[in-house]
PDB file of the backbone (N, CA, C, O) and the ligand in Angstrom, with CONECT records:
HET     ZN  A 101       1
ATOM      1  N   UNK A   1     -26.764   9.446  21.913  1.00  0.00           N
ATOM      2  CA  UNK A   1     -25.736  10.217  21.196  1.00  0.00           C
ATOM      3  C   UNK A   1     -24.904   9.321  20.288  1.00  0.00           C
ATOM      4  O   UNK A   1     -24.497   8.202  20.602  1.00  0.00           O
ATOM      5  N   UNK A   2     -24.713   9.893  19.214  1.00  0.00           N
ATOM      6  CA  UNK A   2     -23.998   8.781  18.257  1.00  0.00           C
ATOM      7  C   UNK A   2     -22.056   9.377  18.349  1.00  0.00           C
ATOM      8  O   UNK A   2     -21.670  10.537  18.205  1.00  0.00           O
ATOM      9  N   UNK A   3     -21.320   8.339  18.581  1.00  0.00           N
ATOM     10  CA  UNK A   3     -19.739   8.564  18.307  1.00  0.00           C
ATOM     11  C   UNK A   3     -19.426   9.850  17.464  1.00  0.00           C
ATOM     12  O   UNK A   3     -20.047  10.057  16.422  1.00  0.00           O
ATOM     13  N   UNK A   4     -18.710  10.490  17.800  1.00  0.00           N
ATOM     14  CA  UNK A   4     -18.014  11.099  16.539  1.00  0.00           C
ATOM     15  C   UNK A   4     -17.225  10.571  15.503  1.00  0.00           C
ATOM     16  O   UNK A   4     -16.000  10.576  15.382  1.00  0.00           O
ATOM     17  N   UNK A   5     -18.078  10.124  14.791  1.00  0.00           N
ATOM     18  CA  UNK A   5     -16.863   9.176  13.487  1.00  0.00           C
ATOM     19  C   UNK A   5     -16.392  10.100  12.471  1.00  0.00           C
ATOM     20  O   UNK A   5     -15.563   9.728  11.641  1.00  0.00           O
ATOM     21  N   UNK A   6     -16.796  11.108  12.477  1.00  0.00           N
ATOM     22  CA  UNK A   6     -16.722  11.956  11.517  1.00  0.00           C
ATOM     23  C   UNK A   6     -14.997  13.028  12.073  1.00  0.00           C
ATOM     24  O   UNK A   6     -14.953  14.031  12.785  1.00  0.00           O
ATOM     25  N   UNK A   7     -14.481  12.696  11.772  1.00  0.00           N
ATOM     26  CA  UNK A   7     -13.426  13.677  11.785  1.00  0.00           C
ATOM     27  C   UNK A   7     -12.701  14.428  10.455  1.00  0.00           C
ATOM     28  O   UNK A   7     -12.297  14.060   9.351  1.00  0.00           O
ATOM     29  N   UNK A   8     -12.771  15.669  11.188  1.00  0.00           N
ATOM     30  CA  UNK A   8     -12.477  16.786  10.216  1.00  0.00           C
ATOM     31  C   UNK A   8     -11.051  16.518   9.465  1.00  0.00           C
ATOM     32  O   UNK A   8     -10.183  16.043  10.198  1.00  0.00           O
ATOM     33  N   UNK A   9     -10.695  16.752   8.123  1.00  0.00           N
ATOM     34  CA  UNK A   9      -9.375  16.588   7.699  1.00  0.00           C
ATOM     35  C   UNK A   9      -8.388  15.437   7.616  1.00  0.00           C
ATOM     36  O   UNK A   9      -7.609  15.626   6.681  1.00  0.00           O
ATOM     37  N   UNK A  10      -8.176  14.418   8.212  1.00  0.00           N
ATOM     38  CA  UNK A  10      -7.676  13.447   8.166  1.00  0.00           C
ATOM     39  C   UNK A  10      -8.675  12.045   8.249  1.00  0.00           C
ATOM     40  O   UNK A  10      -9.571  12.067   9.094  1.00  0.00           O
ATOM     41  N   UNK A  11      -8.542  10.959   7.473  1.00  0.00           N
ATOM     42  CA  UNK A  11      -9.226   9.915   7.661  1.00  0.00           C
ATOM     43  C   UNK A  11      -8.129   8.718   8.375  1.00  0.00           C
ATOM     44  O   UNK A  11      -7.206   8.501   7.590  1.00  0.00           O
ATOM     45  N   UNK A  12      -8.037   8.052   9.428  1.00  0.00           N
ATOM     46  CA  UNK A  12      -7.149   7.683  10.294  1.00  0.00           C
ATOM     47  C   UNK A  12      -7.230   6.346  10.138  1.00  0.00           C
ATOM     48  O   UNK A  12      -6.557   5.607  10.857  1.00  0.00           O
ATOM     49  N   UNK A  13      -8.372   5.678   8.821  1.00  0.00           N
ATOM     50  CA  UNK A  13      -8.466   4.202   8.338  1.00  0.00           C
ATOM     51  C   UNK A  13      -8.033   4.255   6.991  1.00  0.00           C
ATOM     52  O   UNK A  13      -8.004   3.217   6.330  1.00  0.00           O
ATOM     53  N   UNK A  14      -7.625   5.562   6.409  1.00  0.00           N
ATOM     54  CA  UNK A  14      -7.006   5.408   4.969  1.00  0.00           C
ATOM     55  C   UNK A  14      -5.968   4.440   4.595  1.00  0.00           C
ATOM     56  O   UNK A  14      -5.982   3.829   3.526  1.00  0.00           O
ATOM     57  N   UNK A  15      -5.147   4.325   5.419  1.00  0.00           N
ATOM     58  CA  UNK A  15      -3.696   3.917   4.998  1.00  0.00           C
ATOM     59  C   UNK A  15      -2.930   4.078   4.233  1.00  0.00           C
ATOM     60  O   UNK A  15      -2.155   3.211   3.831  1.00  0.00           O
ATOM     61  N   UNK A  16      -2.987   5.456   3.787  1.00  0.00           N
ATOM     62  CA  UNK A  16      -1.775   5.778   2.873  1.00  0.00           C
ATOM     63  C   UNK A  16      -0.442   5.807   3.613  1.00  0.00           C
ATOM     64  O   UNK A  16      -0.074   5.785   4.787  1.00  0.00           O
ATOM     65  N   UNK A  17       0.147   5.869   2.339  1.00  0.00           N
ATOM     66  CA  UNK A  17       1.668   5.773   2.773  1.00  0.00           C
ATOM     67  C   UNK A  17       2.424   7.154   3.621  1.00  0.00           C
ATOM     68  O   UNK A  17       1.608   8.050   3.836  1.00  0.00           O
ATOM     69  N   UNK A  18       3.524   7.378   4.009  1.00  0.00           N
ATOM     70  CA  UNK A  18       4.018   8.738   4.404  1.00  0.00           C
ATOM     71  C   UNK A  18       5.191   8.817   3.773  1.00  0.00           C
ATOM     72  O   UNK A  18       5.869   7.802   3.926  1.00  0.00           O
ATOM     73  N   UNK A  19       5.623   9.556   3.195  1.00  0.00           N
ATOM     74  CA  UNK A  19       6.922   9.612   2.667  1.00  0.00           C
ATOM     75  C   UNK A  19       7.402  10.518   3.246  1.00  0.00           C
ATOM     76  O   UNK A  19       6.740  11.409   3.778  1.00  0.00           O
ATOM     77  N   UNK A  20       8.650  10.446   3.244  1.00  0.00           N
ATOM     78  CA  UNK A  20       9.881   9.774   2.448  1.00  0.00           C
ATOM     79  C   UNK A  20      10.207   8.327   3.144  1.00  0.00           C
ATOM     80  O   UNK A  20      10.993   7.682   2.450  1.00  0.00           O
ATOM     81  N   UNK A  21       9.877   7.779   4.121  1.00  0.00           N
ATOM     82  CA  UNK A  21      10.026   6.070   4.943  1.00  0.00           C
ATOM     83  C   UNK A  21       8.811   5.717   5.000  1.00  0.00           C
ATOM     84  O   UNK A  21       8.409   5.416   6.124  1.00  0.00           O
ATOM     85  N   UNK A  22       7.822   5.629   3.841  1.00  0.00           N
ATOM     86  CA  UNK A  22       6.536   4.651   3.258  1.00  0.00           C
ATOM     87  C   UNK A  22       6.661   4.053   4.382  1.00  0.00           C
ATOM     88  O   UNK A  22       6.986   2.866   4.392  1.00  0.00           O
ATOM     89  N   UNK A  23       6.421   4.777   5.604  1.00  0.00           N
ATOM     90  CA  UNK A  23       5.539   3.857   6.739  1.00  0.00           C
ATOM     91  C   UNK A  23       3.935   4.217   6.115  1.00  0.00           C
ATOM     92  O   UNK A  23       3.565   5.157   5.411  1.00  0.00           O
ATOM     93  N   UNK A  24       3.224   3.133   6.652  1.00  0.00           N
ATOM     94  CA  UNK A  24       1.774   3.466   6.806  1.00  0.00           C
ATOM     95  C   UNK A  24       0.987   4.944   7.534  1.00  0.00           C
ATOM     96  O   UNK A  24       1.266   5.014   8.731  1.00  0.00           O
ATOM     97  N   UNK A  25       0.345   5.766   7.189  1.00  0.00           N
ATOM     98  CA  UNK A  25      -0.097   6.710   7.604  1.00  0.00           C
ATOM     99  C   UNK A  25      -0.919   6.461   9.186  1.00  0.00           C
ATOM    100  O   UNK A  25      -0.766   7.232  10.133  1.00  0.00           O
ATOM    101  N   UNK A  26      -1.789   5.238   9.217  1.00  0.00           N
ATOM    102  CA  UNK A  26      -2.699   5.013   9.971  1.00  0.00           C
ATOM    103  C   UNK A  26      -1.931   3.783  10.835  1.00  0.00           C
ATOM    104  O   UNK A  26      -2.457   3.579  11.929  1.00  0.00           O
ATOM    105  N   UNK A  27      -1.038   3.130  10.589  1.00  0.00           N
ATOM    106  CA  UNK A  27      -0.869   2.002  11.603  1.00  0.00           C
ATOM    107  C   UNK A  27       0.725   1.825  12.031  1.00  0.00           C
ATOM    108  O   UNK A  27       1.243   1.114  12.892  1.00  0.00           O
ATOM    109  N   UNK A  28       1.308   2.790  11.048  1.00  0.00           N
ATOM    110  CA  UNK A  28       2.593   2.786  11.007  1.00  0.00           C
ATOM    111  C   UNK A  28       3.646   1.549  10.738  1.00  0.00           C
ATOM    112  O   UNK A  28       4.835   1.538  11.056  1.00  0.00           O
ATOM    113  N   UNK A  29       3.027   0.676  10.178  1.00  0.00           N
ATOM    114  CA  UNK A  29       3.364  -0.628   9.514  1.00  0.00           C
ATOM    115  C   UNK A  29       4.260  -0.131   8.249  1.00  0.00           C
ATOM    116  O   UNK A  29       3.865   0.918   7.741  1.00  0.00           O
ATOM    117  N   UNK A  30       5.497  -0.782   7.626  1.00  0.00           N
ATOM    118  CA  UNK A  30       5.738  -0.614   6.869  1.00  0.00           C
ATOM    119  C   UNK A  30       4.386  -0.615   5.449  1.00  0.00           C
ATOM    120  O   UNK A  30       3.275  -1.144   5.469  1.00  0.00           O
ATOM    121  N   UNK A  31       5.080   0.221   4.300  1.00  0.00           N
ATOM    122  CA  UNK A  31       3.692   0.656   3.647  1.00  0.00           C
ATOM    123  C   UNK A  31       3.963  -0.310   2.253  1.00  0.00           C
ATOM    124  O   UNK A  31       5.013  -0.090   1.649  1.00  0.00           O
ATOM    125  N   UNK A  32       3.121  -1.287   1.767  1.00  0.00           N
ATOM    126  CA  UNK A  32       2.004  -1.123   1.923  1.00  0.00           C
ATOM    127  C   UNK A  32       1.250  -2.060   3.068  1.00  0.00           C
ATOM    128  O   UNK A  32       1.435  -3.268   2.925  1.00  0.00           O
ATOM    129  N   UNK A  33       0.627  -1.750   3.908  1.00  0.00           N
ATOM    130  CA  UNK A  33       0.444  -2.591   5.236  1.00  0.00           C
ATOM    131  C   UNK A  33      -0.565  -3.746   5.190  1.00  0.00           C
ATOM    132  O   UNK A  33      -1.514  -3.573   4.425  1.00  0.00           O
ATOM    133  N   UNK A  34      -0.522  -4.810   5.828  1.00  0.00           N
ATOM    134  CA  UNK A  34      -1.357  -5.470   5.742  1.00  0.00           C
ATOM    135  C   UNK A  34      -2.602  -5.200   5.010  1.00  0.00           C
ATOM    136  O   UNK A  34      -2.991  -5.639   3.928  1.00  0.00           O
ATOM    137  N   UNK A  35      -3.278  -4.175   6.045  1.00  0.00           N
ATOM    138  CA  UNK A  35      -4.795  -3.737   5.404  1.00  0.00           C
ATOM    139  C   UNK A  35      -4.832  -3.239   4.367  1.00  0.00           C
ATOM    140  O   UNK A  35      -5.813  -3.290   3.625  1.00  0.00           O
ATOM    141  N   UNK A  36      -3.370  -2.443   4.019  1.00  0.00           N
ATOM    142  CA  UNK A  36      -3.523  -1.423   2.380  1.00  0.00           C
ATOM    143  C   UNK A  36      -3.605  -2.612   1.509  1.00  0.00           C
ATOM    144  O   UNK A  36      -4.419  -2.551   0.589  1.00  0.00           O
ATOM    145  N   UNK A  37      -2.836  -3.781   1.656  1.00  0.00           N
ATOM    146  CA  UNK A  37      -2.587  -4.895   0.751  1.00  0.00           C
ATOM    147  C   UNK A  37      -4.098  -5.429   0.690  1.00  0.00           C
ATOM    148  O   UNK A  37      -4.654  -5.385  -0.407  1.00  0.00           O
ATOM    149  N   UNK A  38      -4.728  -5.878   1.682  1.00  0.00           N
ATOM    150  CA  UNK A  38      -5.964  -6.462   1.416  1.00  0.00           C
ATOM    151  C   UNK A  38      -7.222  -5.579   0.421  1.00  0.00           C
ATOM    152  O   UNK A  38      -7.939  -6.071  -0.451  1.00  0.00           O
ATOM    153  N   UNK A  39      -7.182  -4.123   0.905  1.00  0.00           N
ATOM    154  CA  UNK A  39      -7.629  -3.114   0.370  1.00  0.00           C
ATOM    155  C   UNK A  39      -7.610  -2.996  -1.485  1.00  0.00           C
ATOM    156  O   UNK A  39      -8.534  -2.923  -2.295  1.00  0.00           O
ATOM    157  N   UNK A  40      -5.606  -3.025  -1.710  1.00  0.00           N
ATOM    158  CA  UNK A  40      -5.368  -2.997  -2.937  1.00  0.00           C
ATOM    159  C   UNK A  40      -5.948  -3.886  -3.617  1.00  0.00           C
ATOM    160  O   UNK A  40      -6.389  -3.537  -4.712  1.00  0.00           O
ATOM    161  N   UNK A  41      -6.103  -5.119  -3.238  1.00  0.00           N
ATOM    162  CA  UNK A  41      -6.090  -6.418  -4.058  1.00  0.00           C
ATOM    163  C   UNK A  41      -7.741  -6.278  -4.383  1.00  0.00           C
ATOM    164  O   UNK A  41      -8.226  -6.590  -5.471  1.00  0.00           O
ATOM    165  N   UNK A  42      -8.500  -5.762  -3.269  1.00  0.00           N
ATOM    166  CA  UNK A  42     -10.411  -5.862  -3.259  1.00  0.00           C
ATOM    167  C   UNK A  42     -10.792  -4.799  -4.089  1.00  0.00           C
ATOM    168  O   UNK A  42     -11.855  -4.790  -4.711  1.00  0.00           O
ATOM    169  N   UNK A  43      -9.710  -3.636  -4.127  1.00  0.00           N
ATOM    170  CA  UNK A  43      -9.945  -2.679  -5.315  1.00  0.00           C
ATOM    171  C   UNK A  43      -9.103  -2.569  -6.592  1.00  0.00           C
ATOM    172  O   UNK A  43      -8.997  -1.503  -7.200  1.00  0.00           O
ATOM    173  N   UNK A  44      -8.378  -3.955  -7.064  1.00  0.00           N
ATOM    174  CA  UNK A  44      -8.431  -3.880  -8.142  1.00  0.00           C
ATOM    175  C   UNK A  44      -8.424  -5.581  -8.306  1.00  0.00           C
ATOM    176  O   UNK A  44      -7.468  -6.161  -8.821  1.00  0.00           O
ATOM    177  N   UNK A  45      -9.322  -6.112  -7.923  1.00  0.00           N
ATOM    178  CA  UNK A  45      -9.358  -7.410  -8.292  1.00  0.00           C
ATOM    179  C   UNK A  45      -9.843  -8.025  -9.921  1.00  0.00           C
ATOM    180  O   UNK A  45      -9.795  -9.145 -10.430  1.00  0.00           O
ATOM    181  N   UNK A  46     -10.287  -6.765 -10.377  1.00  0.00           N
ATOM    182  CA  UNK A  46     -10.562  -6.930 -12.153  1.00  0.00           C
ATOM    183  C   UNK A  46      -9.871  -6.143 -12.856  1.00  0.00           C
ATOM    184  O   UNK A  46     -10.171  -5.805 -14.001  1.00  0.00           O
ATOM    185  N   UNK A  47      -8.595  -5.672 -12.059  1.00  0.00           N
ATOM    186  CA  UNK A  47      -7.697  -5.360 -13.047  1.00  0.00           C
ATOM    187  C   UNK A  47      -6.675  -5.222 -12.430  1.00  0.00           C
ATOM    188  O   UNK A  47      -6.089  -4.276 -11.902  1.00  0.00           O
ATOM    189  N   UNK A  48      -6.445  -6.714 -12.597  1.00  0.00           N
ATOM    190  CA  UNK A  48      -4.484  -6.733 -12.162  1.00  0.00           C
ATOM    191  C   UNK A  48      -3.428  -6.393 -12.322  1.00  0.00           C
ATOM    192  O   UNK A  48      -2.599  -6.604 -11.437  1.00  0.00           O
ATOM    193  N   UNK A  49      -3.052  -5.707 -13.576  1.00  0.00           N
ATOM    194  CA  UNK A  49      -2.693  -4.849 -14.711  1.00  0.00           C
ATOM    195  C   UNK A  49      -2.692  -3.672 -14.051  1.00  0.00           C
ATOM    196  O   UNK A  49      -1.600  -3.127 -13.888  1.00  0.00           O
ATOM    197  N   UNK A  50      -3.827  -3.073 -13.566  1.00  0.00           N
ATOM    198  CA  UNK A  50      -3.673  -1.179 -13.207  1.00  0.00           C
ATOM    199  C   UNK A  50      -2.661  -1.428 -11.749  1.00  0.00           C
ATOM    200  O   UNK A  50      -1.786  -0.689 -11.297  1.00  0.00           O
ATOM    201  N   UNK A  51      -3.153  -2.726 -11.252  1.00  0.00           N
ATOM    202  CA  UNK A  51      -2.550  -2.747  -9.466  1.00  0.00           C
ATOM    203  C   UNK A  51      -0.992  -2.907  -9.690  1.00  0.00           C
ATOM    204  O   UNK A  51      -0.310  -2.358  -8.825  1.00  0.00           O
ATOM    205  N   UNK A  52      -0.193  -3.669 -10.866  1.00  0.00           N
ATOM    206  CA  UNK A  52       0.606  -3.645 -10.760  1.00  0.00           C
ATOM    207  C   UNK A  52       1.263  -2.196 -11.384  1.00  0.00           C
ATOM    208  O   UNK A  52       2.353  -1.659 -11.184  1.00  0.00           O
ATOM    209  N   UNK A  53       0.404  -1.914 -12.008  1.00  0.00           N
ATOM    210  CA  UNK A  53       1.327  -0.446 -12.802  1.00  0.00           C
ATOM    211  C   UNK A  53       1.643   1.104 -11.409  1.00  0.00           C
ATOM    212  O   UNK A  53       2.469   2.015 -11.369  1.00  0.00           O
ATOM    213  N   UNK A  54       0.405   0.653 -10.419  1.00  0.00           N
ATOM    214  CA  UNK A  54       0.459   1.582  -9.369  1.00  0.00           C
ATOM    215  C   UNK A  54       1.120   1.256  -8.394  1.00  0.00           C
ATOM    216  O   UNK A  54       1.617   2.092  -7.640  1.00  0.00           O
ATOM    217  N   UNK A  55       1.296  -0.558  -8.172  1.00  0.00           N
ATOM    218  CA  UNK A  55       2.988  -1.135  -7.145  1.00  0.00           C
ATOM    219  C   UNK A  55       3.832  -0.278  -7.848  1.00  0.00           C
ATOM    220  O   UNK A  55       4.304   0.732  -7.325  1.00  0.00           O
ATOM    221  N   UNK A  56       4.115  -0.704  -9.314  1.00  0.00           N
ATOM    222  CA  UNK A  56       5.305   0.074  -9.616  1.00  0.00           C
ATOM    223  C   UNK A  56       5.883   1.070  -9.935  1.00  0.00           C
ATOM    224  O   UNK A  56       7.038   1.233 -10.330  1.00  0.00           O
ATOM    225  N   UNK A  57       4.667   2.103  -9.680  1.00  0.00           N
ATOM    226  CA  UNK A  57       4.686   3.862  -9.401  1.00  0.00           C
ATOM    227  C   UNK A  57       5.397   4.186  -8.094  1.00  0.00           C
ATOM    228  O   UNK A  57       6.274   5.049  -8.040  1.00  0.00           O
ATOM    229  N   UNK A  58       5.055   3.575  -7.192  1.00  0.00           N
ATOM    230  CA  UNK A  58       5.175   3.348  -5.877  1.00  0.00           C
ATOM    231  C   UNK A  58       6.492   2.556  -5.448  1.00  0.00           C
ATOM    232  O   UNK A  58       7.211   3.046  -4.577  1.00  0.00           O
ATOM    233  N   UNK A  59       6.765   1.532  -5.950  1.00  0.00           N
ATOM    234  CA  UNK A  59       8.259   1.167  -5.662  1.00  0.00           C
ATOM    235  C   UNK A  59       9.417   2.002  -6.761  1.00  0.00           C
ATOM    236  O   UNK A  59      10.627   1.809  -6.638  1.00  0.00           O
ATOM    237  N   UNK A  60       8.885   2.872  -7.750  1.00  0.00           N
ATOM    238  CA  UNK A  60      10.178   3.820  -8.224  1.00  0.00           C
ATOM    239  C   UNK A  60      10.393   4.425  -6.940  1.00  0.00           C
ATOM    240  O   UNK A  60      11.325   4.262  -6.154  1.00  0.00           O
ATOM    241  N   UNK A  61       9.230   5.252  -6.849  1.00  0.00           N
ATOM    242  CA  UNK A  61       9.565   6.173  -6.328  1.00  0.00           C
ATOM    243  C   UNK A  61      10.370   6.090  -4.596  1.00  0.00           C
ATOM    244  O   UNK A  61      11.223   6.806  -4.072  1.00  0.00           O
ATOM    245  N   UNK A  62       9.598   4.843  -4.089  1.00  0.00           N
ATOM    246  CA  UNK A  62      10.263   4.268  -2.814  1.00  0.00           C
ATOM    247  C   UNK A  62      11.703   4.048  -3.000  1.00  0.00           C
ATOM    248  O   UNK A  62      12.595   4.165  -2.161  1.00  0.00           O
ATOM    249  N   UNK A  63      11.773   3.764  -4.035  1.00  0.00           N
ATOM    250  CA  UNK A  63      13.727   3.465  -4.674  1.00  0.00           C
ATOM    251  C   UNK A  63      14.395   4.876  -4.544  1.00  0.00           C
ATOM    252  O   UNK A  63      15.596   4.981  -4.792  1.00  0.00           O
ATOM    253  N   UNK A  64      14.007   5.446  -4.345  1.00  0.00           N
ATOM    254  CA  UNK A  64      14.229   6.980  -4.551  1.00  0.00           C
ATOM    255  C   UNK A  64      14.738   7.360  -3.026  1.00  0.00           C
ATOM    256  O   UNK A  64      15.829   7.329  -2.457  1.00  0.00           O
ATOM    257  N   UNK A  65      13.523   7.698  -2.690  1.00  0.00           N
ATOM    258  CA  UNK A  65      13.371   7.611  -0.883  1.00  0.00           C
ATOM    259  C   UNK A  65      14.172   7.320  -0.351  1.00  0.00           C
ATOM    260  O   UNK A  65      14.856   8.175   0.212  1.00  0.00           O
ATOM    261  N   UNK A  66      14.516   5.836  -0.258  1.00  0.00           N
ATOM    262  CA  UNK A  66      14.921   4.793   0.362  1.00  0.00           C
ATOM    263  C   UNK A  66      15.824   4.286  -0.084  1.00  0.00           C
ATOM    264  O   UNK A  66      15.897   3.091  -0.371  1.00  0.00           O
ATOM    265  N   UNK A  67      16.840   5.276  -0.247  1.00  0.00           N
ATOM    266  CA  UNK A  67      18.143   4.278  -0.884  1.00  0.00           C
ATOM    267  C   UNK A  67      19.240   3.452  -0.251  1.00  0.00           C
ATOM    268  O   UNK A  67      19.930   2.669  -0.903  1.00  0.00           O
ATOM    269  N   UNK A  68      19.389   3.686   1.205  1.00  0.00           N
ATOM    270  CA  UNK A  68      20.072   2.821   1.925  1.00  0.00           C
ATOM    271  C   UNK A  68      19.403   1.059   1.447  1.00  0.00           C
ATOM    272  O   UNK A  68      20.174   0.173   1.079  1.00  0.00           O
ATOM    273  N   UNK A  69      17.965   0.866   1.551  1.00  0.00           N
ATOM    274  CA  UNK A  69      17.426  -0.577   1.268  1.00  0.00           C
ATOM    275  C   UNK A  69      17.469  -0.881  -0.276  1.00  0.00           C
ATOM    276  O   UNK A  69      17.162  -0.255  -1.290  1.00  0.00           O
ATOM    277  N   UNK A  70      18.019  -2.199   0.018  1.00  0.00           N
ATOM    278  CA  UNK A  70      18.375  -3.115  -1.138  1.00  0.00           C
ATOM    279  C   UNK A  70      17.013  -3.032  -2.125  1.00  0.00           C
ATOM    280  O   UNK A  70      15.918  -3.446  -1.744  1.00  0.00           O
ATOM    281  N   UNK A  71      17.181  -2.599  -3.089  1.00  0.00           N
ATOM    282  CA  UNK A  71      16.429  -2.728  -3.742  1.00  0.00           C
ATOM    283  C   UNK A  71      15.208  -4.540  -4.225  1.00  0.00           C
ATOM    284  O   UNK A  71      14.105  -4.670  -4.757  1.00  0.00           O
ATOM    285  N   UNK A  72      15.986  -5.297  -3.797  1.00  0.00           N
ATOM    286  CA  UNK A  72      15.389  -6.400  -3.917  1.00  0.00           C
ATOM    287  C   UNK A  72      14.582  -6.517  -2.836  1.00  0.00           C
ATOM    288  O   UNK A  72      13.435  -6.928  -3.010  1.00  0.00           O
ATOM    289  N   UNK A  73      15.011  -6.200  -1.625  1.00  0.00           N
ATOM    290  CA  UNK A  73      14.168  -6.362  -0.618  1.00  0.00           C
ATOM    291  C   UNK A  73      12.503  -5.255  -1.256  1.00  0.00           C
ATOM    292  O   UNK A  73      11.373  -5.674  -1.506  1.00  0.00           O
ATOM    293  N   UNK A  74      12.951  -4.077  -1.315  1.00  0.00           N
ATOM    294  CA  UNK A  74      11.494  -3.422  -1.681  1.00  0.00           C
ATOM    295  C   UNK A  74      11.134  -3.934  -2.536  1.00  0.00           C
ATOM    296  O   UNK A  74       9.910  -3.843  -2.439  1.00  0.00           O
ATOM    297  N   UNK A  75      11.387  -4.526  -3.494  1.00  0.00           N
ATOM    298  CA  UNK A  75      10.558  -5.555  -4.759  1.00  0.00           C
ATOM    299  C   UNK A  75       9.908  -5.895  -4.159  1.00  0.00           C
ATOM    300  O   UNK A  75       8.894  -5.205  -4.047  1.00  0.00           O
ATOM    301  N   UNK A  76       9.976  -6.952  -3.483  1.00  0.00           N
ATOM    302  CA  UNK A  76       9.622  -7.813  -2.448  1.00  0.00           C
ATOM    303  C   UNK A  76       8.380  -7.131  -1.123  1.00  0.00           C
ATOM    304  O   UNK A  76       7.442  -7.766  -0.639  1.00  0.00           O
ATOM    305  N   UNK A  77       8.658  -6.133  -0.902  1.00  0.00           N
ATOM    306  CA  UNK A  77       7.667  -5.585  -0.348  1.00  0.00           C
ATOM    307  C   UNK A  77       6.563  -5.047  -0.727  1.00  0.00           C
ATOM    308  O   UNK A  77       5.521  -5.155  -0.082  1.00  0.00           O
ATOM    309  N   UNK A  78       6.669  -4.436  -1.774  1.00  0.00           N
ATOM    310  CA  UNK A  78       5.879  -3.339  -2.632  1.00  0.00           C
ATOM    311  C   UNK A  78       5.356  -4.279  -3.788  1.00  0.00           C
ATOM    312  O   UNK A  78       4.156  -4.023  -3.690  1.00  0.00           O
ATOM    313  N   UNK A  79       5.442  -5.155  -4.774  1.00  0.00           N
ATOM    314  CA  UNK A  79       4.542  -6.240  -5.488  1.00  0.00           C
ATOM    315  C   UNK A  79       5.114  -7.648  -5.378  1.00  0.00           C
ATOM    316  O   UNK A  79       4.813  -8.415  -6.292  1.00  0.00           O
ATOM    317  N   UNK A  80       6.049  -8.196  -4.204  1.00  0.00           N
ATOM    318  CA  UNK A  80       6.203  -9.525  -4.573  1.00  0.00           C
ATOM    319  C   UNK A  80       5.228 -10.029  -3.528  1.00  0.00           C
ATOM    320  O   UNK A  80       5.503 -11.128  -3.046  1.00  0.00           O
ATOM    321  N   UNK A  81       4.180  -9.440  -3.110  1.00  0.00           N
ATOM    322  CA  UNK A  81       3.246  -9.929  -2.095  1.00  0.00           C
ATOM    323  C   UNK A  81       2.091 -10.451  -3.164  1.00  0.00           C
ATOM    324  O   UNK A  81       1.624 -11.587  -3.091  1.00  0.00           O
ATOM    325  N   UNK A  82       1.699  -9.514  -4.134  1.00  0.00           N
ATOM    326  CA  UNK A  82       0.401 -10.136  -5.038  1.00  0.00           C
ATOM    327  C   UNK A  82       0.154 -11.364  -5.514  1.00  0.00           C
ATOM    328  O   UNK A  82       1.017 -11.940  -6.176  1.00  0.00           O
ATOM    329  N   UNK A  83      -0.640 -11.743  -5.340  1.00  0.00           N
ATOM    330  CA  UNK A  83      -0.540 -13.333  -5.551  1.00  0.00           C
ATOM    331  C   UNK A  83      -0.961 -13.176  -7.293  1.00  0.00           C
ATOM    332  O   UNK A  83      -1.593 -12.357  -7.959  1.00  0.00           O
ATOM    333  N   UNK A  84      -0.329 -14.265  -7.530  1.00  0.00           N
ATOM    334  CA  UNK A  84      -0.125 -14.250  -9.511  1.00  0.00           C
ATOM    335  C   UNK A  84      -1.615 -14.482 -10.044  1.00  0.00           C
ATOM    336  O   UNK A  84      -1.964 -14.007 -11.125  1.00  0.00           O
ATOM    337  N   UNK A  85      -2.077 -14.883  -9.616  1.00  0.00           N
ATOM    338  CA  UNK A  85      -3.652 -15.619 -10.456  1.00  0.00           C
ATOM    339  C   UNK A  85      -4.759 -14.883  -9.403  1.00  0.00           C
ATOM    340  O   UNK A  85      -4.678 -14.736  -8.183  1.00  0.00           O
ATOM    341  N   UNK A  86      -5.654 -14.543 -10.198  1.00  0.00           N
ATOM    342  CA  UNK A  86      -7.528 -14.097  -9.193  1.00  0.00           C
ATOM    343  C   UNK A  86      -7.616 -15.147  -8.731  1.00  0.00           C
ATOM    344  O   UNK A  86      -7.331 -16.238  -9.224  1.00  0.00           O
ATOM    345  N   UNK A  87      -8.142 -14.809  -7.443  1.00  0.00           N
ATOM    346  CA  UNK A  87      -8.705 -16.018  -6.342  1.00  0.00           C
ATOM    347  C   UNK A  87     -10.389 -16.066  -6.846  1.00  0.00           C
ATOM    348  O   UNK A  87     -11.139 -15.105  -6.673  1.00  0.00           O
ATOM    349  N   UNK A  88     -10.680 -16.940  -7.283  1.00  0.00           N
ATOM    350  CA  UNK A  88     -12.018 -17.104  -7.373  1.00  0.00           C
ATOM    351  C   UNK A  88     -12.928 -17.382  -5.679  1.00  0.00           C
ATOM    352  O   UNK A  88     -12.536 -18.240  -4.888  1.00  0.00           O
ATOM    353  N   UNK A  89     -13.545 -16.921  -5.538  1.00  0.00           N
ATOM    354  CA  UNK A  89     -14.179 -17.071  -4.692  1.00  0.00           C
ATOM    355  C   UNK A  89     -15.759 -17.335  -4.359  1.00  0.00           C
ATOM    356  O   UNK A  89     -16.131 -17.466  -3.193  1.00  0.00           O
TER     357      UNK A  89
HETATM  358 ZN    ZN A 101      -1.861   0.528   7.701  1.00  0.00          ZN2+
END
C-alpha cells in the first residue's frame, strides 16, 4: 500500500504565509521561513530583480498588518536575508 501523500485541498509543504501575523502556513515560523527562504532564492536564482520586487510586495503589505513592529526590524526579515551576489555553484 502506498502512503497517502496526496491530500485533498491544502498542501502542508507549501509554506505560504498566513495573514494578517505572516506566520508560516506549514511550520508556523515567522514568514518567510527558513524553507520559504531557501525555496525563494532556488526559484528565482536567475532573476534577482523579480525576488526582490515580490520581498517588497510582501513587506508593504506586512507593514500594513503589522504595525505594532518596527518597521526596520521587518526589512530585515522579509529581504535583508538575500544574499547580494548569485552563489555560483
Ligand atoms: Zn515554513
Amino acid at each position: 500500500m502506498t502512503p497517502g501523500a496526496e491530500a485533498s485541498g491544502s498542501q502542508p509543504g507549501e509554506h505560504a504565509p498566513v495573514t494578517p501575523d505572516w506566520t508560516c502556513g506549514s511550520c508556523g515560523d515567522d514568514w518567510p521561513c527558513a524553507t520559504k527562504r531557501h525555496r525563494l532564492l532556488a526559484e528565482y536564482q536567475r532573476d534577482r530583480a523579480a525576488l526582490s520586487v515580490y520581498l517588497g510586495s510582501c513587506l508593504a503589505a506586512a507593514t500594513r498588518d503589522l504595525r505594532s513592529a518596527p518597521v526596520s526590524s521587518l526589512q530585515d526579515r522579509f529581504i535583508g536575508w538575500v544574499p547580494r551576489s548569485p552563489r555560483t555553484t
